[in-house]
ZAPADREN-684904 format. One record per residue: residue in three letters; residue number from 1; y, z, x of N, C-alpha, C, O in turn. Coordinates in steps of 0.1 Angstrom, whole numbers, plus 5000, padded with zeros to 4 digits. Example, Ala and Ser with C-alpha at 12.3 -4.5 7.8 and 13.67 -1.06 7.14 Angstrom:
// ZAPADREN-684904
R   type   seq   n.py   n.pz   n.px   ca.py   ca.pz   ca.px   c.py   c.pz   c.px   o.py   o.pz   o.px
R    ALA     1   4943   5078   5132    4955    5078    5123   4967   5078   5132   4967   5085   5142
R    SER     2   4978   5071   5128    4989    5071    5137   5000   5079   5129   5011   5080   5134
// end
This chain:
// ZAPADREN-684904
R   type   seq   n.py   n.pz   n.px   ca.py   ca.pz   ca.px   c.py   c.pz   c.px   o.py   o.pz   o.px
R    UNK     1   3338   8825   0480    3324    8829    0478   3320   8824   0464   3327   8829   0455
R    UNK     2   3309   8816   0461    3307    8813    0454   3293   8823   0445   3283   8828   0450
R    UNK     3   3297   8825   0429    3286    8832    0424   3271   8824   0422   3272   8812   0421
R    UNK     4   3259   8828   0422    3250    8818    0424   3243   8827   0411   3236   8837   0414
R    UNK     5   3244   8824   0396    3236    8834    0389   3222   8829   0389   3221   8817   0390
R    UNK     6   3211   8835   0387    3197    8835    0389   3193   8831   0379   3199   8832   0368
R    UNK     7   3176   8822   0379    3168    8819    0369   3152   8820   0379   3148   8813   0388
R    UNK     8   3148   8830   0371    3138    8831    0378   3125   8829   0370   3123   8836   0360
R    UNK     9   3117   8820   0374    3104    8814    0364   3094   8817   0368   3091   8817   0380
R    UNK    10   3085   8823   0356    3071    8830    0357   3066   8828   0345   3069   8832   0334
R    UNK    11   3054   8818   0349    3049    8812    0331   3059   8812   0327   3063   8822   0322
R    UNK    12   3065   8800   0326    3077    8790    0319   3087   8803   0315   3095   8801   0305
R    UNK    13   3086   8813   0321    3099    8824    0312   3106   8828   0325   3103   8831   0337
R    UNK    14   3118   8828   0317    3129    8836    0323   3129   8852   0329   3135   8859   0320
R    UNK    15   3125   8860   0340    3120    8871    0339   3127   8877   0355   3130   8870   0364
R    UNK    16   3128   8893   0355    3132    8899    0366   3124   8904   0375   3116   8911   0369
R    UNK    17   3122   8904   0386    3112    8916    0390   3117   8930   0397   3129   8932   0398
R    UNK    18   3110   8937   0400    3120    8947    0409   3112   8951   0419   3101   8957   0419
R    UNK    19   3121   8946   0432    3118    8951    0442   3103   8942   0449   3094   8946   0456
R    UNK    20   3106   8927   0443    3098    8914    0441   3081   8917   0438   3072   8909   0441
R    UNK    21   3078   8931   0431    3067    8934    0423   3061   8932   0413   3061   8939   0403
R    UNK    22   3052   8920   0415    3051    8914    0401   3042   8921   0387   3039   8915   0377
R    UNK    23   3041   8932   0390    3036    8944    0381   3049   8949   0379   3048   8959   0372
R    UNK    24   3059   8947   0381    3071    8953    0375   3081   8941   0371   3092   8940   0376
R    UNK    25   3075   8933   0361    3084    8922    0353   3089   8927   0342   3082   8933   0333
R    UNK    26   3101   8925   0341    3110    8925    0328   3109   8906   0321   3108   8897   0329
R    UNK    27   3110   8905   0316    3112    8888    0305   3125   8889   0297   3125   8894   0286
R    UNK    28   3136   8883   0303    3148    8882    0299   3148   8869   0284   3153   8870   0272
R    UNK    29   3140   8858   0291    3143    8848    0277   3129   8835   0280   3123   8829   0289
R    UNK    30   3129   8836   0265    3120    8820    0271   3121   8809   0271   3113   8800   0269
R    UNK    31   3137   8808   0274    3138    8792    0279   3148   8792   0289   3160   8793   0285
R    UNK    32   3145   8789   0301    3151    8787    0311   3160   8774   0312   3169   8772   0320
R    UNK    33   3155   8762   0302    3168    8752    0304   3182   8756   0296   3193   8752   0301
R    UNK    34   3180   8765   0283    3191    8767    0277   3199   8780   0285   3211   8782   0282
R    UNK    35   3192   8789   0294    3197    8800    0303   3208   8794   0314   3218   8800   0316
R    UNK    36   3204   8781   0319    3205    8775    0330   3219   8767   0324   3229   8767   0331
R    UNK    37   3220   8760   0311    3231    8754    0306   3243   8763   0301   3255   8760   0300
R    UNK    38   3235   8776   0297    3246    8788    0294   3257   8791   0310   3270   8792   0311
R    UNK    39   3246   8791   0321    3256    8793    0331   3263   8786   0336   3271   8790   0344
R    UNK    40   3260   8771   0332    3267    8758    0338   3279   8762   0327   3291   8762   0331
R    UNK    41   3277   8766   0315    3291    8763    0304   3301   8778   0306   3310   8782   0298
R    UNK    42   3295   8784   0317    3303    8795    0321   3309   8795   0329   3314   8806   0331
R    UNK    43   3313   8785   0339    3314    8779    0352   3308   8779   0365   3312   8775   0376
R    UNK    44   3298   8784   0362    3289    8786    0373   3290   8768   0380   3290   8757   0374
R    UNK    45   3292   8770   0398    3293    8757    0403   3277   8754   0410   3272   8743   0412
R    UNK    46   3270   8768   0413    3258    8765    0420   3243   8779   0408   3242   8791   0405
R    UNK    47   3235   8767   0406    3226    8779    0402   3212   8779   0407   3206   8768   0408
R    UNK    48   3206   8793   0413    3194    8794    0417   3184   8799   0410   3183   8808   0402
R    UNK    49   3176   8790   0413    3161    8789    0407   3150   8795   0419   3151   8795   0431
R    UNK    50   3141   8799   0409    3129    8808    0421   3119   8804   0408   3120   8806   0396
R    UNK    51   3110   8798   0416    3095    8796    0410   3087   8810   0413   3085   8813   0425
R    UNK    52   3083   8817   0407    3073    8827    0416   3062   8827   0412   3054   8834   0416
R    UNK    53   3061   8817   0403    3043    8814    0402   3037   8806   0416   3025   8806   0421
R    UNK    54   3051   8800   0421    3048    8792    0436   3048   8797   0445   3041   8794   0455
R    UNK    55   3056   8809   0442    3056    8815    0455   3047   8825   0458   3044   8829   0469
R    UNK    56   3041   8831   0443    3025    8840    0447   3014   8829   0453   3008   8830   0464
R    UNK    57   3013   8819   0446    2999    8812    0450   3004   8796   0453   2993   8789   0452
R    UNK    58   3013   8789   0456    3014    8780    0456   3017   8765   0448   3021   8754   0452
R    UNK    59   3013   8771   0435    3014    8766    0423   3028   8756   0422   3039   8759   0426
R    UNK    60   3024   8744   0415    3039    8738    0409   3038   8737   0399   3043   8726   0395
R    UNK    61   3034   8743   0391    3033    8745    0377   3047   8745   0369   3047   8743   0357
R    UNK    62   3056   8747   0374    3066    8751    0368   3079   8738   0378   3092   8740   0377
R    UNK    63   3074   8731   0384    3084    8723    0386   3086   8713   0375   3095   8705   0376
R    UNK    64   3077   8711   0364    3085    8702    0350   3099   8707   0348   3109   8700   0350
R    UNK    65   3099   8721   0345    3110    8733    0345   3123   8728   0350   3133   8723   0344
R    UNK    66   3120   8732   0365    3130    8730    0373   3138   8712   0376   3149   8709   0382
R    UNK    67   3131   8707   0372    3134    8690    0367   3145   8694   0354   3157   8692   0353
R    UNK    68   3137   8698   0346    3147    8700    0334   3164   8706   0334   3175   8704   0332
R    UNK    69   3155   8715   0339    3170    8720    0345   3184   8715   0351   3196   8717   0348
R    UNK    70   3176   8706   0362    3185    8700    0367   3192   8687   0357   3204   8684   0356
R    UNK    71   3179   8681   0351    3187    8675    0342   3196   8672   0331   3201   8663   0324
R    UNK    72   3197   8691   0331    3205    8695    0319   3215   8699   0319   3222   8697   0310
R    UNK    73   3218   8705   0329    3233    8708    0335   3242   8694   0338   3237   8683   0335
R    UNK    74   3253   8695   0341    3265    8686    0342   3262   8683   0357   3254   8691   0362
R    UNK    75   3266   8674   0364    3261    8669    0377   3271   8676   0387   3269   8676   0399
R    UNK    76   3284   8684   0380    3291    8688    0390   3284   8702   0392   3291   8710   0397
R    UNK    77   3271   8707   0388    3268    8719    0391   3254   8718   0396   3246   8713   0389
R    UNK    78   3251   8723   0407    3242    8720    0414   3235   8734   0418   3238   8746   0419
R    UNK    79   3219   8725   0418    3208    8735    0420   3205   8739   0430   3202   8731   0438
R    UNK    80   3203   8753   0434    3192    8758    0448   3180   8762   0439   3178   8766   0428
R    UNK    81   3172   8759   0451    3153    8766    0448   3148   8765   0455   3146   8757   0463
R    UNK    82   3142   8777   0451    3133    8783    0461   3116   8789   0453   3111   8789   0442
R    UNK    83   3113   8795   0464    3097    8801    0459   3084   8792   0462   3082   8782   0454
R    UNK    84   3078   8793   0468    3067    8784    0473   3070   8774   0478   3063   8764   0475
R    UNK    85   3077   8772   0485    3084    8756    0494   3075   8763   0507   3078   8772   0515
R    UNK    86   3064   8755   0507    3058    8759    0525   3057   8746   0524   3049   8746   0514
R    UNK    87   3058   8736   0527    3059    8728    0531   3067   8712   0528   3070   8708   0516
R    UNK    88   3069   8705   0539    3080    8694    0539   3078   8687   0522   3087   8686   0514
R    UNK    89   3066   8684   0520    3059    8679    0508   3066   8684   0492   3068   8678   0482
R    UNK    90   3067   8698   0497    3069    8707    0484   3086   8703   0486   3092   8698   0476
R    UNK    91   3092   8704   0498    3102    8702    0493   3108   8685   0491   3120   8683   0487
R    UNK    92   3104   8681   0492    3104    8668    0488   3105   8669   0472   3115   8666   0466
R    UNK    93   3093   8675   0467    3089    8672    0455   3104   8680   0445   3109   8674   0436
R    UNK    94   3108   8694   0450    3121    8695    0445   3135   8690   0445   3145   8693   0439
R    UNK    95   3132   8681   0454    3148    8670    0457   3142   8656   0448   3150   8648   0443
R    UNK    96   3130   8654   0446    3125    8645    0434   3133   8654   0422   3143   8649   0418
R    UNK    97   3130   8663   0419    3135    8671    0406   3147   8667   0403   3151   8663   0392
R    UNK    98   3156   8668   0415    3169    8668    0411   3178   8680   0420   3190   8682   0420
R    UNK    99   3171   8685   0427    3175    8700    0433   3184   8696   0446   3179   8690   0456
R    UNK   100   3198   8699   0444    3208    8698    0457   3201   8708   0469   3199   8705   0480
R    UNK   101   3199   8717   0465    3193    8729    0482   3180   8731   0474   3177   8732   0462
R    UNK   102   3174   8730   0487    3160    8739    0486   3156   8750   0498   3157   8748   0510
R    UNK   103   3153   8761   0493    3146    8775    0502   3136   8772   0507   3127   8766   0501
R    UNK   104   3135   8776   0520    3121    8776    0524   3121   8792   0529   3131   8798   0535
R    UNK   105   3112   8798   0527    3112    8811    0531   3096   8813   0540   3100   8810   0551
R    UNK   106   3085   8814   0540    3073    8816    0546   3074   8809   0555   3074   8813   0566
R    UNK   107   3076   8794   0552    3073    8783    0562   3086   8788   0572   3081   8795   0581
R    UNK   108   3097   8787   0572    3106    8795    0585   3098   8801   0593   3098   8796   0605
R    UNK   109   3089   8814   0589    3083    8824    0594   3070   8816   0601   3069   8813   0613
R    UNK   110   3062   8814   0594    3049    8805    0599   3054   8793   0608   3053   8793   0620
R    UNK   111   3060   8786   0602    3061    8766    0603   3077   8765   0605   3083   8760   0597
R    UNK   112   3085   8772   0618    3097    8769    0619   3099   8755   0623   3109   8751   0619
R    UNK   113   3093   8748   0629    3091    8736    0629   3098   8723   0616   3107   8714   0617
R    UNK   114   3087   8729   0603    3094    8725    0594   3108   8723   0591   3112   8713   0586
R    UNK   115   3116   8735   0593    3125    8736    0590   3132   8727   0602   3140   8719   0597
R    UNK   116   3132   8725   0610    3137    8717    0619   3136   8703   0616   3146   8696   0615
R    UNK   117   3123   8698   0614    3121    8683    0604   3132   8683   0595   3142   8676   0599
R    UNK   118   3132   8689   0582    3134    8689    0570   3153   8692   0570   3161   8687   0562
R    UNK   119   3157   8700   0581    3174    8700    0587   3175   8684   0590   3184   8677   0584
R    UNK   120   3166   8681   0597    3174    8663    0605   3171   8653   0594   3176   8642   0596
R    UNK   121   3166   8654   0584    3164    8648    0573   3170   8651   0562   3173   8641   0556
R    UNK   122   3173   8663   0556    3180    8669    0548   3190   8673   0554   3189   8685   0556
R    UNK   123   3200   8668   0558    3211    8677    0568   3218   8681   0556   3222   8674   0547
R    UNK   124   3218   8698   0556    3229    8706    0545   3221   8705   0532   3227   8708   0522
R    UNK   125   3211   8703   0533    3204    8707    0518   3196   8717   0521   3191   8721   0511
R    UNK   126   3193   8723   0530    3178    8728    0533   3186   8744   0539   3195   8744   0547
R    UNK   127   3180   8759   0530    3182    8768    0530   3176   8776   0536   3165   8771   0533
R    UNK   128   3173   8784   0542    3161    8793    0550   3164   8808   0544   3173   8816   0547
R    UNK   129   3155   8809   0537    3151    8820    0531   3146   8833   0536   3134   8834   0538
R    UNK   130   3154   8845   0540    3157    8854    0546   3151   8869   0540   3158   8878   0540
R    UNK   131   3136   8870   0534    3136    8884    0529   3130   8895   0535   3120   8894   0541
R    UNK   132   3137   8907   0533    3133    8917    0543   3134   8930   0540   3144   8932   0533
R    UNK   133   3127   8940   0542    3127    8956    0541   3140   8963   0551   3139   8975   0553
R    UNK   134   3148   8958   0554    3156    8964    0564   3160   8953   0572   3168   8945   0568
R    UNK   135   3151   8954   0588    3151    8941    0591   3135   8932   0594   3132   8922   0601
R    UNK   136   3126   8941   0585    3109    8935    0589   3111   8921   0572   3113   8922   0560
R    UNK   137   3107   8912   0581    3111    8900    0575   3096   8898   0565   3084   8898   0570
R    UNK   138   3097   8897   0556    3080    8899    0547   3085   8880   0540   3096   8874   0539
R    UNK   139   3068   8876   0535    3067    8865    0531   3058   8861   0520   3050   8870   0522
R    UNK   140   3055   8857   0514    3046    8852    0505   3049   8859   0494   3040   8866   0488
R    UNK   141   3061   8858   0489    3063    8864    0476   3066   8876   0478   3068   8882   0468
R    UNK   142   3067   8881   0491    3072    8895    0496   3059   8903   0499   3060   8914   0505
R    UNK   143   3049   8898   0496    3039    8908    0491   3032   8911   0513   3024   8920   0514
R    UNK   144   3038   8904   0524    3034    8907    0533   3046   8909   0543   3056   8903   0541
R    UNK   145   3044   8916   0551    3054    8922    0561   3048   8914   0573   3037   8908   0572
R    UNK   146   3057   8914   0586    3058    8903    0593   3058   8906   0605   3052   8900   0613
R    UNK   147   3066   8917   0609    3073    8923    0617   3084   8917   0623   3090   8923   0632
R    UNK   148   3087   8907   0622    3098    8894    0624   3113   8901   0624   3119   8901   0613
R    UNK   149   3120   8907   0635    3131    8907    0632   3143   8901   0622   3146   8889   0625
R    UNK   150   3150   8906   0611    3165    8895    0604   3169   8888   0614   3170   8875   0613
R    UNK   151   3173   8895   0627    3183    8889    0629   3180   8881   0645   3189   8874   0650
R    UNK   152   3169   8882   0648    3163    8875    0655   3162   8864   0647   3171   8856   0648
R    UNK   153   3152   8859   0639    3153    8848    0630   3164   8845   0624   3164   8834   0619
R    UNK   154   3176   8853   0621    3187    8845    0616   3193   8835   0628   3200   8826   0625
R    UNK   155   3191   8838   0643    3194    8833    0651   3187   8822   0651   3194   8813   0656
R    UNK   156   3170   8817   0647    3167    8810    0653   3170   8791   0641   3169   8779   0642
R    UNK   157   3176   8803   0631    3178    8787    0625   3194   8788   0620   3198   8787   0608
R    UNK   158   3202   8792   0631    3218    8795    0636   3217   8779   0636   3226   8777   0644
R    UNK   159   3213   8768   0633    3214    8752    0639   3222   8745   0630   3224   8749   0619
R    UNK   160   3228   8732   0636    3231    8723    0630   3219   8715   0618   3207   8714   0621
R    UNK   161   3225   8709   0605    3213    8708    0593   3210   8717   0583   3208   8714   0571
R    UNK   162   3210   8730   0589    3206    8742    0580   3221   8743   0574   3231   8744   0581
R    UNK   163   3219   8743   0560    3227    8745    0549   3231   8756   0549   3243   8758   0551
R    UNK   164   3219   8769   0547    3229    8782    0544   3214   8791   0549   3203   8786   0550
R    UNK   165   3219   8805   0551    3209    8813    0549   3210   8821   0538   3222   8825   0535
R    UNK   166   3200   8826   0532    3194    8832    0520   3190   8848   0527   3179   8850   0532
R    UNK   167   3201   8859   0524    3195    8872    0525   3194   8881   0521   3203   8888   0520
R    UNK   168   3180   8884   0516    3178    8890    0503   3170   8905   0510   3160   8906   0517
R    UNK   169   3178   8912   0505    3172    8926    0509   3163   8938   0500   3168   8947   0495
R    UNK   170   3149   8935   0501    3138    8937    0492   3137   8949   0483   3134   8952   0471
R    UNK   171   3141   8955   0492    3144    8971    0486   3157   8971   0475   3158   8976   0464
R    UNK   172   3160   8969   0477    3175    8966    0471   3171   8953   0452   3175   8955   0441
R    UNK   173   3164   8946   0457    3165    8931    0448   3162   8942   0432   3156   8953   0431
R    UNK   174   3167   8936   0423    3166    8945    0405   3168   8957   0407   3159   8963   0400
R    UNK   175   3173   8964   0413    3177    8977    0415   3190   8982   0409   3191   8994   0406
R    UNK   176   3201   8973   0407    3211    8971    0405   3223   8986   0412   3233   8992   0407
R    UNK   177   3216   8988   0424    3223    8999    0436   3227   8993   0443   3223   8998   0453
R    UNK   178   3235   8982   0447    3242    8975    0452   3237   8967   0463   3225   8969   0466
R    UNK   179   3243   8958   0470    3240    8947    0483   3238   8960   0494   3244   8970   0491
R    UNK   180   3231   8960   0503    3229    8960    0509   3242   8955   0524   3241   8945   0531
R    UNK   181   3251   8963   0524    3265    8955    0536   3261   8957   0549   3265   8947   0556
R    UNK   182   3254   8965   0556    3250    8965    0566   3241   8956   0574   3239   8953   0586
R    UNK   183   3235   8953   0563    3225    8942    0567   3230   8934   0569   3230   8930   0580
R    UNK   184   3235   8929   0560    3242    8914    0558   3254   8914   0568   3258   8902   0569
R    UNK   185   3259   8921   0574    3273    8924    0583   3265   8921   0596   3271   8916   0605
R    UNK   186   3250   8923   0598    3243    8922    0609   3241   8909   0614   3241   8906   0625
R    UNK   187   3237   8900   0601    3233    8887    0600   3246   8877   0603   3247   8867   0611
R    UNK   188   3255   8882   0595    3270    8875    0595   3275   8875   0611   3280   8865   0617
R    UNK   189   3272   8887   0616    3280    8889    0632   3269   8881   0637   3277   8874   0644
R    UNK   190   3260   8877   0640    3249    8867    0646   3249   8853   0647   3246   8848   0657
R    UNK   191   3252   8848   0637    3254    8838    0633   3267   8823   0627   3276   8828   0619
R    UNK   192   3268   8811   0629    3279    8809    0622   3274   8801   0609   3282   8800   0600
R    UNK   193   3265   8797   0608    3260    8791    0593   3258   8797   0583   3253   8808   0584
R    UNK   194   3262   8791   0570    3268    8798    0562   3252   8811   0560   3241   8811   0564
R    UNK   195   3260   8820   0549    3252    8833    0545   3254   8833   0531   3265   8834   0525
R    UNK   196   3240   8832   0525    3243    8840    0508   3237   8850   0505   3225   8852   0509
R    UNK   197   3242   8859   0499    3236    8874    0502   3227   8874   0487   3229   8867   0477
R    UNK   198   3219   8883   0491    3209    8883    0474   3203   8901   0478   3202   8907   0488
R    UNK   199   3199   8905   0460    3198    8916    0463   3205   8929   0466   3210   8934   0477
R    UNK   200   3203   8934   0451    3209    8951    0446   3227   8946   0436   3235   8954   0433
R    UNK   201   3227   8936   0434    3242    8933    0430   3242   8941   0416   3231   8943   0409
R    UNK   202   3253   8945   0412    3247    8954    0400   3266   8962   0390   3271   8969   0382
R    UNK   203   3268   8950   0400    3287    8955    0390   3297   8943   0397   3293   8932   0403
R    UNK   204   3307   8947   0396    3321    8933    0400   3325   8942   0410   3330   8936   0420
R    UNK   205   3324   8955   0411    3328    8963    0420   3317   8960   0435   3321   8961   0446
R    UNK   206   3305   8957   0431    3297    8951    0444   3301   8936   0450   3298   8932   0461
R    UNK   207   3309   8929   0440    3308    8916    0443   3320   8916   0456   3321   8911   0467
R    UNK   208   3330   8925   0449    3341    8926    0456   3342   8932   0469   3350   8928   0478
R    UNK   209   3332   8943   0469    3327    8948    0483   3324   8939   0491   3330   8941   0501
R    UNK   210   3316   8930   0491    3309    8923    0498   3319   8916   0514   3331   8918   0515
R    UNK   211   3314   8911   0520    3321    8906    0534   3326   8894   0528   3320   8886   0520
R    UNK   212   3342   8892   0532    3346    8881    0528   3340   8867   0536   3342   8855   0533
R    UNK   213   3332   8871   0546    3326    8858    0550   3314   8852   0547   3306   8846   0554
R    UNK   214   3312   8855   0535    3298    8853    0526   3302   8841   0524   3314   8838   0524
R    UNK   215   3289   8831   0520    3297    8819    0513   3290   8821   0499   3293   8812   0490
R    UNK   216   3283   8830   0496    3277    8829    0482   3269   8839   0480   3264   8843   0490
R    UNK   217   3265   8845   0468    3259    8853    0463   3251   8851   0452   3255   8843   0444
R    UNK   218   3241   8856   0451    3229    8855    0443   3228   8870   0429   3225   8882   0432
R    UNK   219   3232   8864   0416    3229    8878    0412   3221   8875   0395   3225   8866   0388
R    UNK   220   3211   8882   0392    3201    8879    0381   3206   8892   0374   3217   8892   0368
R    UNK   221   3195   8903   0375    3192    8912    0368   3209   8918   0360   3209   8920   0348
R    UNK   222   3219   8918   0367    3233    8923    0363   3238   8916   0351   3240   8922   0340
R    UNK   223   3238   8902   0354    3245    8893    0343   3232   8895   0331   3238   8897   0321
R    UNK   224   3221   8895   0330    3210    8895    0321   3210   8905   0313   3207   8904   0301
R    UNK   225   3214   8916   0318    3218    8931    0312   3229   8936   0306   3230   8946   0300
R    UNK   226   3240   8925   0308    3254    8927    0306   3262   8938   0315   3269   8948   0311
R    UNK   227   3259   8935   0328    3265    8946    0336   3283   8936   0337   3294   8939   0333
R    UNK   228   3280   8927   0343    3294    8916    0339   3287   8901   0335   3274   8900   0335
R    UNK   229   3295   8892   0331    3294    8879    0323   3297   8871   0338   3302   8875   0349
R    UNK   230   3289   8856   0331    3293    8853    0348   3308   8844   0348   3311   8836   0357
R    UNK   231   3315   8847   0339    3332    8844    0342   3334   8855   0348   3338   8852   0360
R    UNK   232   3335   8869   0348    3333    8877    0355   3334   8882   0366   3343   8888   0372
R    UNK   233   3321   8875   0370    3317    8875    0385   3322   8863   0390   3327   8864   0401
R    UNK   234   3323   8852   0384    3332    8841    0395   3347   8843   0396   3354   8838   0405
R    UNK   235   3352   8853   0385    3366    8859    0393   3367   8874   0403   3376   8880   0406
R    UNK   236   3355   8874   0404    3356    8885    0410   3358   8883   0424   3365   8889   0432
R    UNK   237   3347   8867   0427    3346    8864    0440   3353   8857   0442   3352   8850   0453
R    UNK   238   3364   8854   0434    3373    8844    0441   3383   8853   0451   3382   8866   0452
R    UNK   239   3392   8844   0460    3399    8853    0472   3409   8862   0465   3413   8872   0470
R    UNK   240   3415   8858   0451    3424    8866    0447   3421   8878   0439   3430   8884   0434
R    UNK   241   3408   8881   0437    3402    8890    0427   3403   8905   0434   3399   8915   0428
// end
């Protein structure tokens, strides 16, 4: 299982939200390329980026950013991102950047379609972004509910192409009260393409909890706080930890 530490960009800063509320931001640092190089020199193998200026309104304001990023890290460490990818276009424009995976989260919900294009063309780059209050699947930055079953939709892009799914459980995300196992045990039994769990991680004792059939984990607020360092957490999830 690999650790995926977080960088989450809002007006060019490094910042948390809780409970994806954007009236409830914390601002960790203001520079996300030197954040981003800190976790490459920590061994982080994969790191995730979320635009959420993109993903409130659509904005790419902040894909200079995420260019940077990628060009600042070492090549053996590679980017996901996500946050405002609704469409084939947008993700294009983040594999211009530099970006190994990109999320699509709304467009799944709306434009499953998309995601089907963007699989036969991107085979194994392309992530489908999973967020949800339990199992009511919300979109646009979280700020809308859907009524969209998890695990109904984790089924529908169960396909060959799709890279990984992204499941991030809303209630849970900066809380640092742990993952959410039930959920994710729901999605895992459904499915065989890979799963990265996101949301509530908040010690090495959560990481370790976790189902060993994760292929990855997403964790921000913990490492930012000094709950563990991300040497840490990538021994925590290794199989011998």
């Amino acid at each position: 299982m690999d650790l995926y530490p977080a960088i989450d960009v809002r007006a060019g800063k490094v910042v948390r939200l809780l409970r994806g509320d954007y009236d409830a931001q914390t601002v960790y640092d203001d520079d996300p390329i030197a954040v981003a190089c800190r976790f490459a020199d920590a061994g982080a193998r994969w790191i995730h980026v979320v635009d959420l200026d993109a993903a409130l309104d659509g904005s790419d304001a902040n894909l200079p950013i995420i260019h940077e990023i990628c060009a600042a890290v070492p090549g053996s460490v590679q980017i996901q991102t996500g946050g405002g990818v609704r469409r084939a276009a947008d993700a294009h424009a983040r594999f211009a950047a530099g970006a190994s995976r990109v999320v699509l989260g709304s467009a799944a919900v709306e434009r499953p379609e998309t995601i089907d294009e963007l699989a036969g063309t991107h085979s194994g780059r392309i992530a489908v972004g999973l967020d949800a209050r339990g199992r009511d699947v919300a979109i646009h930055g979280w700020t809308e509910g859907t009524g969209t079953d998890l695990v109904t939709l984790a089924r529908r892009f169960d396909r060959p192409g799709v890279g990984a799914l992204v499941v991030t459980e809303i209630g849970r995300d900066g809380t640092l009260a742990g993952p959410d196992l039930a959920q994710l045990r729901s999605v895992l039994d459904a499915v065989g393409v890979p799963v990265i769990a996101s949301g509530g991680v908040g010690s090495v004792d959560d990481l370790r909890a976790l189902d060993e059939r994760l292929a990855g984990v997403i964790v921000g607020r913990a490492i930012y706080e000094g709950r563990f360092t991300v040497e840490e957490g990538i021994a925590a999830c290794s199989p011998s930890a």
